[in-house]
SEFIZA-3560 file (N, C-alpha, C; in Angstrom, 3 decimals):
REM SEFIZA-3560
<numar><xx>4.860</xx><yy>-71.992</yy><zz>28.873</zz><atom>N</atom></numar>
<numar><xx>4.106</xx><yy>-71.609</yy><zz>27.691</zz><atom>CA</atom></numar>
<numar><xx>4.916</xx><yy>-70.654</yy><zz>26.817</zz><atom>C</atom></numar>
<numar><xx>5.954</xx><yy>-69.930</yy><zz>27.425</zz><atom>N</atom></numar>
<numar><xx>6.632</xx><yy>-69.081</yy><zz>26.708</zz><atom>CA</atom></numar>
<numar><xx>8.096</xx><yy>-69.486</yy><zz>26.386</zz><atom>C</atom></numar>
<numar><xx>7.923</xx><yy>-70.838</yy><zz>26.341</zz><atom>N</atom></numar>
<numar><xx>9.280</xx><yy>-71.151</yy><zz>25.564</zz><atom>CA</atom></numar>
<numar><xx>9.278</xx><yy>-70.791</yy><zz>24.218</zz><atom>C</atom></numar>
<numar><xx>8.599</xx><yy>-71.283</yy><zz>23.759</zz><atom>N</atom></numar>
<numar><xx>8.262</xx><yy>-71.027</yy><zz>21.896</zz><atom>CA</atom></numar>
<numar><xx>8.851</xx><yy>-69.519</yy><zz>21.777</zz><atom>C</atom></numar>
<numar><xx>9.024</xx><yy>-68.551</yy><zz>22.200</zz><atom>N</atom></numar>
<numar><xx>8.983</xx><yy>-67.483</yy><zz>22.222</zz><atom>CA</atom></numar>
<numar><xx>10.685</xx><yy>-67.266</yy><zz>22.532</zz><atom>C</atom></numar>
<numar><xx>10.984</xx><yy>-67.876</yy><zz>23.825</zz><atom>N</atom></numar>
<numar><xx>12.293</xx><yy>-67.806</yy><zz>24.025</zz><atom>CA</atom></numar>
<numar><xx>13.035</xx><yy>-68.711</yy><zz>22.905</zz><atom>C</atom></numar>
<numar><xx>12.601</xx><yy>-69.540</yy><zz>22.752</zz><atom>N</atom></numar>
<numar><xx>13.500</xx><yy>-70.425</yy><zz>21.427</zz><atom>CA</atom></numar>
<numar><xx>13.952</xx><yy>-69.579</yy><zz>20.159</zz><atom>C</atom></numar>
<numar><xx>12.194</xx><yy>-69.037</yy><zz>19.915</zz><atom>N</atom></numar>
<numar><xx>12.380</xx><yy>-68.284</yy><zz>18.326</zz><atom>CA</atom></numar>
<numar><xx>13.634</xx><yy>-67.113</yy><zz>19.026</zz><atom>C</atom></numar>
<numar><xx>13.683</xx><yy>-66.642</yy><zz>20.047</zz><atom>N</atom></numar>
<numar><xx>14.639</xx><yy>-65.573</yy><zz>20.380</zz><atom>CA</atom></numar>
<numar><xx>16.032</xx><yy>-66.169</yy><zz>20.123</zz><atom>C</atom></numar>
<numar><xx>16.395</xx><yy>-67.575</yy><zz>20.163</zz><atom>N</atom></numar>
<numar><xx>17.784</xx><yy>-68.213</yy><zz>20.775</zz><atom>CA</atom></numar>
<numar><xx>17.877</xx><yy>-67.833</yy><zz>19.132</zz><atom>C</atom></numar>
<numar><xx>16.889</xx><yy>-68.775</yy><zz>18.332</zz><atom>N</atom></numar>
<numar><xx>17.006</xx><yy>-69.001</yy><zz>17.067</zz><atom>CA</atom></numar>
<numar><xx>17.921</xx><yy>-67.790</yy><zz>16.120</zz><atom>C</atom></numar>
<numar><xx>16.886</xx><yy>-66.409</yy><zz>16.087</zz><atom>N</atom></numar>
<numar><xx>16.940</xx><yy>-65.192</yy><zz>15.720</zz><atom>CA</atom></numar>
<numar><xx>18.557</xx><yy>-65.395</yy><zz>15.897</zz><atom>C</atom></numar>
<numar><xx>18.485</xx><yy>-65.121</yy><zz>17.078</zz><atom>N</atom></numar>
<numar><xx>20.278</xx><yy>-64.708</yy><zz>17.767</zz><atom>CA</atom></numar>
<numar><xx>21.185</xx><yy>-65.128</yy><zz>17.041</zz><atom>C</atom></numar>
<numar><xx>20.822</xx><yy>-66.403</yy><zz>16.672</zz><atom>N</atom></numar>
<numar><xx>21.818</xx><yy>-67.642</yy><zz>15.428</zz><atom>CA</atom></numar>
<numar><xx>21.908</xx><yy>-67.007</yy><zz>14.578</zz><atom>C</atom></numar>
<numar><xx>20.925</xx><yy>-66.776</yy><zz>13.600</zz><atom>N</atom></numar>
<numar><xx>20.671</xx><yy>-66.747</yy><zz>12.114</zz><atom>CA</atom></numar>
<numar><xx>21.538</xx><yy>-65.443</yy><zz>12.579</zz><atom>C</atom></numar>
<numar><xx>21.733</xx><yy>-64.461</yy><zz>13.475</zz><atom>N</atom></numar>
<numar><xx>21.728</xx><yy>-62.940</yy><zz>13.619</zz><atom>CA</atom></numar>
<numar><xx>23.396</xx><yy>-63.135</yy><zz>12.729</zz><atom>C</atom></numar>
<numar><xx>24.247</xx><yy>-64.362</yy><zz>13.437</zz><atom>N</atom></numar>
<numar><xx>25.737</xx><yy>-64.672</yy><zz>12.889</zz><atom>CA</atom></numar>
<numar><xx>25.841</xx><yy>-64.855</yy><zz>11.093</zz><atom>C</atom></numar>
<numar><xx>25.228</xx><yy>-65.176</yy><zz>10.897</zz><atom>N</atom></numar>
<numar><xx>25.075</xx><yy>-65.338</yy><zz>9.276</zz><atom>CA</atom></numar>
<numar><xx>24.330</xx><yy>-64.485</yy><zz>8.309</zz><atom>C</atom></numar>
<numar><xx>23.907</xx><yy>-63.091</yy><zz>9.220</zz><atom>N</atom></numar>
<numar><xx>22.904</xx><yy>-62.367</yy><zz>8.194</zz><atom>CA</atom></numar>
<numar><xx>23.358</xx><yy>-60.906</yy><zz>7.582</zz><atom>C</atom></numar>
<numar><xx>24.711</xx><yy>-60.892</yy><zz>7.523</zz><atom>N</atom></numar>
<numar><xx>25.593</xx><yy>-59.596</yy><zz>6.987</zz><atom>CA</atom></numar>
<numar><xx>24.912</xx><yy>-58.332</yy><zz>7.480</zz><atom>C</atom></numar>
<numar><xx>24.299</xx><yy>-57.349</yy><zz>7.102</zz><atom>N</atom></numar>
<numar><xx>23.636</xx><yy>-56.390</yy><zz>6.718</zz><atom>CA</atom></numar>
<numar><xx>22.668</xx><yy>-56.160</yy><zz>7.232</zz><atom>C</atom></numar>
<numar><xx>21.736</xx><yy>-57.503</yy><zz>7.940</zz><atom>N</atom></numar>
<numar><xx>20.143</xx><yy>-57.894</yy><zz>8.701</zz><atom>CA</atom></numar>
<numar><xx>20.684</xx><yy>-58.044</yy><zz>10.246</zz><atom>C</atom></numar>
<numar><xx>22.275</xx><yy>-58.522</yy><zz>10.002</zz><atom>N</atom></numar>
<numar><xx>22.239</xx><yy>-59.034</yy><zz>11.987</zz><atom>CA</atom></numar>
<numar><xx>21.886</xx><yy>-57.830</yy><zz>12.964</zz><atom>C</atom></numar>
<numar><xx>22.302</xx><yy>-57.041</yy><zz>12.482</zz><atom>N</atom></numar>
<numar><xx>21.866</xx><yy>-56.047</yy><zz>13.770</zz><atom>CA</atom></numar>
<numar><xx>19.929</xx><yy>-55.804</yy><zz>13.741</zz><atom>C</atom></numar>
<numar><xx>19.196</xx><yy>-55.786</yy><zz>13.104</zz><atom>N</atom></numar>
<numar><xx>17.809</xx><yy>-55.965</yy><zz>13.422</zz><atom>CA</atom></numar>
<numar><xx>17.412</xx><yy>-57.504</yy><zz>13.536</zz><atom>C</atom></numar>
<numar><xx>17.798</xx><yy>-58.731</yy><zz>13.565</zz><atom>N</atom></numar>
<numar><xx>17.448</xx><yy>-59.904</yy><zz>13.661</zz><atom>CA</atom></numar>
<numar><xx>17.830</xx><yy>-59.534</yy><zz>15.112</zz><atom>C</atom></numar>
<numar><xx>19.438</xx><yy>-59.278</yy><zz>15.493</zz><atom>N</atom></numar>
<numar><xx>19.442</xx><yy>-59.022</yy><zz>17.069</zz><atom>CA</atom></numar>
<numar><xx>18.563</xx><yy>-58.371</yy><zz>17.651</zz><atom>C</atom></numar>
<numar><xx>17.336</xx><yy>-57.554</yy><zz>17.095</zz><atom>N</atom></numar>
<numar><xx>16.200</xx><yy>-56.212</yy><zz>17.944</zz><atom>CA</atom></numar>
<numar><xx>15.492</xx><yy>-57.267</yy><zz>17.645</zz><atom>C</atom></numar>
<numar><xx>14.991</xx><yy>-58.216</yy><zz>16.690</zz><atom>N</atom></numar>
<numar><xx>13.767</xx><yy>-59.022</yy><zz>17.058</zz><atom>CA</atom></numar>
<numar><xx>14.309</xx><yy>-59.675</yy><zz>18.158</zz><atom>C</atom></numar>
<numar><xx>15.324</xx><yy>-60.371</yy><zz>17.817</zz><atom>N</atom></numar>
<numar><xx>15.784</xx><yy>-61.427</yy><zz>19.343</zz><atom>CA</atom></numar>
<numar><xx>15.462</xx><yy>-61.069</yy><zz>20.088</zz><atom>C</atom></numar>
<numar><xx>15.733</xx><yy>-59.597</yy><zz>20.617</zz><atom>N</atom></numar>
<numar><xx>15.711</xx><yy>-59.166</yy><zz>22.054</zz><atom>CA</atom></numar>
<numar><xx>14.626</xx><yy>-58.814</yy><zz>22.545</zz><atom>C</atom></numar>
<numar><xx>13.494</xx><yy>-58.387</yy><zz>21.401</zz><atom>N</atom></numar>
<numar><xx>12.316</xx><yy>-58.041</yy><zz>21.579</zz><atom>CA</atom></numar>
<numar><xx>11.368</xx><yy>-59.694</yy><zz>21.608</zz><atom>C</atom></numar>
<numar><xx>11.868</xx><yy>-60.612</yy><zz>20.966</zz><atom>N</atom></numar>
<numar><xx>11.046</xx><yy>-61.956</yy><zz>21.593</zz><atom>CA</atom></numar>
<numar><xx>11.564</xx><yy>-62.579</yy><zz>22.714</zz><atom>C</atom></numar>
<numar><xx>12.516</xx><yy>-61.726</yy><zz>22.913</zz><atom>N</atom></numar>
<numar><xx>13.145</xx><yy>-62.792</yy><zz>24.824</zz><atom>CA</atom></numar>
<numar><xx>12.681</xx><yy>-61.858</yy><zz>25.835</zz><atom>C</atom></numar>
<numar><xx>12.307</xx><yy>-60.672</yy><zz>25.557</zz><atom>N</atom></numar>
<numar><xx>11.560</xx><yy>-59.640</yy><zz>26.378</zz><atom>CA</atom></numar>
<numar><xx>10.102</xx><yy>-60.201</yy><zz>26.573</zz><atom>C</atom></numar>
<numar><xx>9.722</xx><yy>-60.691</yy><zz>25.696</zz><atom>N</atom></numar>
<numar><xx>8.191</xx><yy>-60.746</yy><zz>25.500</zz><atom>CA</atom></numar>
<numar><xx>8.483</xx><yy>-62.184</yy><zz>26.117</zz><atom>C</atom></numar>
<numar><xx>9.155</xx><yy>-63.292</yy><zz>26.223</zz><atom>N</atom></numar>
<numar><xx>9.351</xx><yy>-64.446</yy><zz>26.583</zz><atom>CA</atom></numar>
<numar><xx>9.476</xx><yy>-64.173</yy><zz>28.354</zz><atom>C</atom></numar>
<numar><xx>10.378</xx><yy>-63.405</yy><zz>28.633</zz><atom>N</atom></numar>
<numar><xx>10.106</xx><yy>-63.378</yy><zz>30.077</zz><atom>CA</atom></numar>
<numar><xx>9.538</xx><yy>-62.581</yy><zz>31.046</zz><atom>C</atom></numar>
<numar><xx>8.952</xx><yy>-61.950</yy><zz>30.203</zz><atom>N</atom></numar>
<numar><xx>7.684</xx><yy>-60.992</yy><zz>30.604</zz><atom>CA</atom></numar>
<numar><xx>6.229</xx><yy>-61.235</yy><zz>31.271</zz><atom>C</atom></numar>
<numar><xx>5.519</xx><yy>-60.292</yy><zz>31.929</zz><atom>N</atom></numar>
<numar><xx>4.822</xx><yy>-60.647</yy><zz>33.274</zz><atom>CA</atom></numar>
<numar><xx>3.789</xx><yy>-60.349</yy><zz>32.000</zz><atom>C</atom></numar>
<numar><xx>3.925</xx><yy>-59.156</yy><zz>31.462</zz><atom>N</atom></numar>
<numar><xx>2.162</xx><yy>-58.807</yy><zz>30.544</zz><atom>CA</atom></numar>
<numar><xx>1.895</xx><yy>-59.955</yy><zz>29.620</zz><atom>C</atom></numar>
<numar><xx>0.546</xx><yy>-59.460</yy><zz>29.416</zz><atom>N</atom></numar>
<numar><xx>0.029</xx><yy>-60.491</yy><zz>27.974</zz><atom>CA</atom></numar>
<numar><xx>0.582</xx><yy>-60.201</yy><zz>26.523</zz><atom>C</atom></numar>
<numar><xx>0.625</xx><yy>-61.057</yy><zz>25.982</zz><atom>N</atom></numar>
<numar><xx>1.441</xx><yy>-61.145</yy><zz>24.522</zz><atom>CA</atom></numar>
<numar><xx>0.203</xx><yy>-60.655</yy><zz>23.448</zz><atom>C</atom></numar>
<numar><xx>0.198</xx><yy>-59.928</yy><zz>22.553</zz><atom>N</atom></numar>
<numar><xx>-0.859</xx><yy>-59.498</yy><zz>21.497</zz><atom>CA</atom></numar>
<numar><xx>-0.483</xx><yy>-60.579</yy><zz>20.120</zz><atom>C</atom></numar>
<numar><xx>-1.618</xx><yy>-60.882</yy><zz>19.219</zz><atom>N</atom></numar>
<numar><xx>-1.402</xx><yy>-61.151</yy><zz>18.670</zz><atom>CA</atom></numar>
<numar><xx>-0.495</xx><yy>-60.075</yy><zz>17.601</zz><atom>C</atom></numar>
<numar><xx>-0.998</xx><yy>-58.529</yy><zz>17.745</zz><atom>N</atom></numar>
<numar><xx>-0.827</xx><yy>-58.075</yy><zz>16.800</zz><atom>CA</atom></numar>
<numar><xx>1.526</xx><yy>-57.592</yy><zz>16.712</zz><atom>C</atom></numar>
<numar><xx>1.532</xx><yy>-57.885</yy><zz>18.066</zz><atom>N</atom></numar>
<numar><xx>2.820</xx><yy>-57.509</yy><zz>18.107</zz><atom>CA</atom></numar>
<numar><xx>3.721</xx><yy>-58.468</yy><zz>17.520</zz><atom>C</atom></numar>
<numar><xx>3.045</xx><yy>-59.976</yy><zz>17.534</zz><atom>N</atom></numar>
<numar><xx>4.245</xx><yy>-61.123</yy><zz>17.303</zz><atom>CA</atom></numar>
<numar><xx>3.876</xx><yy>-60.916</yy><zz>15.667</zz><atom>C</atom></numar>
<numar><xx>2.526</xx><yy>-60.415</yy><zz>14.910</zz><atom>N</atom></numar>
<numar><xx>2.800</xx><yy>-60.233</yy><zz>13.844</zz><atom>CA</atom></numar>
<numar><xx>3.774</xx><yy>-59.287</yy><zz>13.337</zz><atom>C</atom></numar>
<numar><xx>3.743</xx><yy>-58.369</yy><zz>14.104</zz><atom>N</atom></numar>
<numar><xx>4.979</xx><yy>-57.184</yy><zz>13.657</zz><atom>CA</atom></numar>
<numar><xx>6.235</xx><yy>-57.844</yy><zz>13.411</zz><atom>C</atom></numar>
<numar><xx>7.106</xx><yy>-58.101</yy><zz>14.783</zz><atom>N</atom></numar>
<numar><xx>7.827</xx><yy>-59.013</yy><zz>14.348</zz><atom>CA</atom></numar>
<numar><xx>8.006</xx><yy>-60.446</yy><zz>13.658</zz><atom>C</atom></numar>
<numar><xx>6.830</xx><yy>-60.861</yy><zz>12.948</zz><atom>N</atom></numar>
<numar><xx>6.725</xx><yy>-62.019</yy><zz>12.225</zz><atom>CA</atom></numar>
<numar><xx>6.897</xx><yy>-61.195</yy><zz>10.578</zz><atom>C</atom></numar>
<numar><xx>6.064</xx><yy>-59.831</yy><zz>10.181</zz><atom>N</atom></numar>
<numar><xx>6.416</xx><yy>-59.438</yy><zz>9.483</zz><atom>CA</atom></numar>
<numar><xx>8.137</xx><yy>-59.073</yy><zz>8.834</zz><atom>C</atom></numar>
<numar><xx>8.734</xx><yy>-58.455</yy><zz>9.962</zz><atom>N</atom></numar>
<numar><xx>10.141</xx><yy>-58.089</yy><zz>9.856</zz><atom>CA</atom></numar>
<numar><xx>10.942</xx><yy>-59.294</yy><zz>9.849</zz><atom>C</atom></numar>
<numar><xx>10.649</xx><yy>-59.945</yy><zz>10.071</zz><atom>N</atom></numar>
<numar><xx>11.369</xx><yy>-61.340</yy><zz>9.519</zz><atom>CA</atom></numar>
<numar><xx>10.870</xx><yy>-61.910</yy><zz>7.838</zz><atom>C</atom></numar>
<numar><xx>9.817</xx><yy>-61.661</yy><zz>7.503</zz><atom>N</atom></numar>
<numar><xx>9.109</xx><yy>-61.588</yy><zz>6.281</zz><atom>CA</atom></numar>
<numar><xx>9.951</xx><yy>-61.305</yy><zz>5.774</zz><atom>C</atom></numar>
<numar><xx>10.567</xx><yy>-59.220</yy><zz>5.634</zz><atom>N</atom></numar>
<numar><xx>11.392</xx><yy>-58.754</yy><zz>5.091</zz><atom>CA</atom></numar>
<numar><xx>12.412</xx><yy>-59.111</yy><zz>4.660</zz><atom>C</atom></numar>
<numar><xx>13.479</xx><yy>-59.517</yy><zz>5.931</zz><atom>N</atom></numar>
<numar><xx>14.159</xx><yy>-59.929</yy><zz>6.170</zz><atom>CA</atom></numar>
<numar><xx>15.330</xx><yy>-61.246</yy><zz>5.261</zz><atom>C</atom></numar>
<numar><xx>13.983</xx><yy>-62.358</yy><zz>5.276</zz><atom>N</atom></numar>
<numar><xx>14.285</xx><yy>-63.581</yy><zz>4.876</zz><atom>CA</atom></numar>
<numar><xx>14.793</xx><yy>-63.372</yy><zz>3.863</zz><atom>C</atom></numar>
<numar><xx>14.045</xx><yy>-63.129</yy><zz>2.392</zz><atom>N</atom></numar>
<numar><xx>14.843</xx><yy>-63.435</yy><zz>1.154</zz><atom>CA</atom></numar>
<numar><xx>15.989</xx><yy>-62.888</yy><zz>0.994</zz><atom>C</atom></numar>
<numar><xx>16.369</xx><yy>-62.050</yy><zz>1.536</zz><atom>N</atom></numar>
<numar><xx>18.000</xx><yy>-61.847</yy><zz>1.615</zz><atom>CA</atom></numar>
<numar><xx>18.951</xx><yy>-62.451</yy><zz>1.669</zz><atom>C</atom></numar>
<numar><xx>18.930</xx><yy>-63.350</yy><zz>2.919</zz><atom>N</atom></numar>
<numar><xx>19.669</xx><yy>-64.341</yy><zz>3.710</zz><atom>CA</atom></numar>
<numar><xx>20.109</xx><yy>-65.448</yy><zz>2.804</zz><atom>C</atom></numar>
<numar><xx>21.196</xx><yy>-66.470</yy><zz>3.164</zz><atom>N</atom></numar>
<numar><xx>21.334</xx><yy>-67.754</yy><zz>2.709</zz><atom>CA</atom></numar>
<numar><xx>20.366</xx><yy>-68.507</yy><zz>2.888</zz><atom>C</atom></numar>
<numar><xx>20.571</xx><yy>-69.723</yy><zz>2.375</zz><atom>N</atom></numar>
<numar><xx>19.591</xx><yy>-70.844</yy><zz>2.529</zz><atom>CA</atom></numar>
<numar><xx>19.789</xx><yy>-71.004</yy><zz>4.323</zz><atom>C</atom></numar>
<numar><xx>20.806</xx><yy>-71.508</yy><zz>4.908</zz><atom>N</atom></numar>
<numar><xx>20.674</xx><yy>-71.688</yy><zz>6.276</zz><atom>CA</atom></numar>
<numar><xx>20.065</xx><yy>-70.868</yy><zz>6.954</zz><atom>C</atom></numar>
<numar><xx>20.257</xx><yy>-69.440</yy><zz>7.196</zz><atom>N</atom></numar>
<numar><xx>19.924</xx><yy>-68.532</yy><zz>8.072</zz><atom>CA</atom></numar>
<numar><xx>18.283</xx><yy>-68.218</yy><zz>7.823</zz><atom>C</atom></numar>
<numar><xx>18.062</xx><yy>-68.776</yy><zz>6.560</zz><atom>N</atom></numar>
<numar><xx>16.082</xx><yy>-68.376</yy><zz>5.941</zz><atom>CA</atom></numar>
<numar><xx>15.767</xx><yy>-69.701</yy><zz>6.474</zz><atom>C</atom></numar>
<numar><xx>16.694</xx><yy>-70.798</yy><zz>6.636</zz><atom>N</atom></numar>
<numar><xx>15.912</xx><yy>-71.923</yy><zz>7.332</zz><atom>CA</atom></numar>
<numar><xx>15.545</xx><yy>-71.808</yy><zz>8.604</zz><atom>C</atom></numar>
<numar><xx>16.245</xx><yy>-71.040</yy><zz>9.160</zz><atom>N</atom></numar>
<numar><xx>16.628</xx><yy>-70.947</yy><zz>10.693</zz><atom>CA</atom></numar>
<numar><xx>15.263</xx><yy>-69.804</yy><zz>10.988</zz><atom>C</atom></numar>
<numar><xx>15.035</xx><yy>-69.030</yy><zz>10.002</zz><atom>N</atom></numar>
<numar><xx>13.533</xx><yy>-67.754</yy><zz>10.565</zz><atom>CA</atom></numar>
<numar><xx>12.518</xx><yy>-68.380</yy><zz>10.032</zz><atom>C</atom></numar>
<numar><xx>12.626</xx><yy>-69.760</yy><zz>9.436</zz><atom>N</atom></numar>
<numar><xx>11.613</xx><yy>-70.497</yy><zz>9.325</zz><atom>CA</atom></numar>
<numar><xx>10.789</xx><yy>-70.926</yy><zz>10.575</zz><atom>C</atom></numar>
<numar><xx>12.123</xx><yy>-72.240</yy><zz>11.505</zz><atom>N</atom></numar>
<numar><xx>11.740</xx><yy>-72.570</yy><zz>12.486</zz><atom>CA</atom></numar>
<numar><xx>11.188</xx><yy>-71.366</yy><zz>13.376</zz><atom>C</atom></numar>
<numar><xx>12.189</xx><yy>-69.897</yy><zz>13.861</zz><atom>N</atom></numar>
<numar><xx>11.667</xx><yy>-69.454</yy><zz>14.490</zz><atom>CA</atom></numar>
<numar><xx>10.153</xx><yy>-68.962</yy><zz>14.290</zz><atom>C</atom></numar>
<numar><xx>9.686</xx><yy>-68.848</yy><zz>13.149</zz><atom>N</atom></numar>
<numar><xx>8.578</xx><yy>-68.386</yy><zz>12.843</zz><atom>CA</atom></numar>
<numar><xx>7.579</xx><yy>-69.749</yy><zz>12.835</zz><atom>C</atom></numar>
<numar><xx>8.092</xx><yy>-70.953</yy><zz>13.319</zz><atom>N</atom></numar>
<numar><xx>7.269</xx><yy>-71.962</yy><zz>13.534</zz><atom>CA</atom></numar>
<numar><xx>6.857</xx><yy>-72.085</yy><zz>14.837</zz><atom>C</atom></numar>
<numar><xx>7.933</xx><yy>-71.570</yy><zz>15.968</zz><atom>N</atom></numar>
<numar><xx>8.093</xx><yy>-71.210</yy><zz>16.929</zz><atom>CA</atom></numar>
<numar><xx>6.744</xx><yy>-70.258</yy><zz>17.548</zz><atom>C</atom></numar>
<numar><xx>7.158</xx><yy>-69.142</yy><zz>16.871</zz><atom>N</atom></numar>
<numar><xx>6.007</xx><yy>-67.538</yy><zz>16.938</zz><atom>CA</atom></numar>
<numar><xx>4.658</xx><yy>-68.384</yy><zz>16.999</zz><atom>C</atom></numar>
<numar><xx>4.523</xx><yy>-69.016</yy><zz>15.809</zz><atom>N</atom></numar>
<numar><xx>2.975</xx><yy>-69.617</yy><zz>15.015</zz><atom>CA</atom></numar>
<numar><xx>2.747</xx><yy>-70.861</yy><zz>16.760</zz><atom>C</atom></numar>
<numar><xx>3.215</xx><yy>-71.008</yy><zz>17.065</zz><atom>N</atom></numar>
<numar><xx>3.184</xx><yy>-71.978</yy><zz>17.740</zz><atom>CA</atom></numar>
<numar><xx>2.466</xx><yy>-71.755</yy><zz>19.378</zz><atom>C</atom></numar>
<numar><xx>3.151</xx><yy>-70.466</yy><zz>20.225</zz><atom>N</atom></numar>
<numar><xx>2.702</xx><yy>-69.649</yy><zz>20.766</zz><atom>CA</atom></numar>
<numar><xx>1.735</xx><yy>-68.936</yy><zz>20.085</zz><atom>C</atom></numar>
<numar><xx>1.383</xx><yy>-68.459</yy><zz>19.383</zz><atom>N</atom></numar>
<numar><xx>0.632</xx><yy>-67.312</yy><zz>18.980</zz><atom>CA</atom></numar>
<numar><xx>-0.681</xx><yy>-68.598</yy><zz>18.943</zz><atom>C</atom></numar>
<numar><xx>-0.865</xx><yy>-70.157</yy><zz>18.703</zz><atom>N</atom></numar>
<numar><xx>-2.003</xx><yy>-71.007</yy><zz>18.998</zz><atom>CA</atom></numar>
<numar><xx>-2.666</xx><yy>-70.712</yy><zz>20.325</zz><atom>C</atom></numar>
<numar><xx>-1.436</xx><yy>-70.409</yy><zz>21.673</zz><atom>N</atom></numar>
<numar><xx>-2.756</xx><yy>-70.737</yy><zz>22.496</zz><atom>CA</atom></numar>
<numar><xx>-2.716</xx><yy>-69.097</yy><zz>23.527</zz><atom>C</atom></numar>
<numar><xx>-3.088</xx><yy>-68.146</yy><zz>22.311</zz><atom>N</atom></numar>
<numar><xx>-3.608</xx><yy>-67.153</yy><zz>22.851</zz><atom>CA</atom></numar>
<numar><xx>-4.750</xx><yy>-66.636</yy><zz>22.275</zz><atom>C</atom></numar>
<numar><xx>-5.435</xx><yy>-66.294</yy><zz>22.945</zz><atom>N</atom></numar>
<numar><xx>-6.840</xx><yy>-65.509</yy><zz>22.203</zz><atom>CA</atom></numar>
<numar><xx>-6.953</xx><yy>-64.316</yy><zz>21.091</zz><atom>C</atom></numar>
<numar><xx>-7.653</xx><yy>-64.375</yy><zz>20.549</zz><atom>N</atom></numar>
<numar><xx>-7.321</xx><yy>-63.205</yy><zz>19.348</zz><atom>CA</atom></numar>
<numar><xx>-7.392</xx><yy>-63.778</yy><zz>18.695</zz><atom>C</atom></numar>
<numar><xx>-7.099</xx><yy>-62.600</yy><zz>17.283</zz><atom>N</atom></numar>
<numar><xx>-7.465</xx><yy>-62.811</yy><zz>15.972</zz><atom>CA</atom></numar>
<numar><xx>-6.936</xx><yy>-64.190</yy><zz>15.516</zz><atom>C</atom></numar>
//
């Protein structure tokens, strides 16, 4: 169930090579969605919004590739974030 989670992490990690100025916090989301990916606790909705926000930020900065790439991962997030309870 927590692949979606580890993917958007692989993803992040990618885009992290192409994002000048952003790679070093695209690398703290990465690490913070592969934490949460192989992790024993429950996932909040409100945390994957945090980091769904900071990718928000993030994006229009970037090239076209690397904003494609926090697309998927954020298709990823949306994807997991379906089959948990909450808001």
């Amino acid at each position: 169930m927590r692949e979606n989670l580890a993917t958007a992490s692989d993803l992040l990690a990618s885009a992290a090579d192409d994002a000048g100025d952003h790679a070093g916090r695209l690398r703290e989301l990465s690490d913070q969605l592969g934490s949460l990916a192989e992790g024993d606790r429950d996932v909040d909705h409100g945390r994957l919004a945090r980091i769904q926000s900071g990718l928000d930020e993030i994006q229009p900065d970037l090239d076209d590739d690397a904003a494609a790439t926090l697309d998927e991962a954020n298709d990823e997030i949306n994807a997991f974030r379906e089959t948990i309870e909450g808001v």
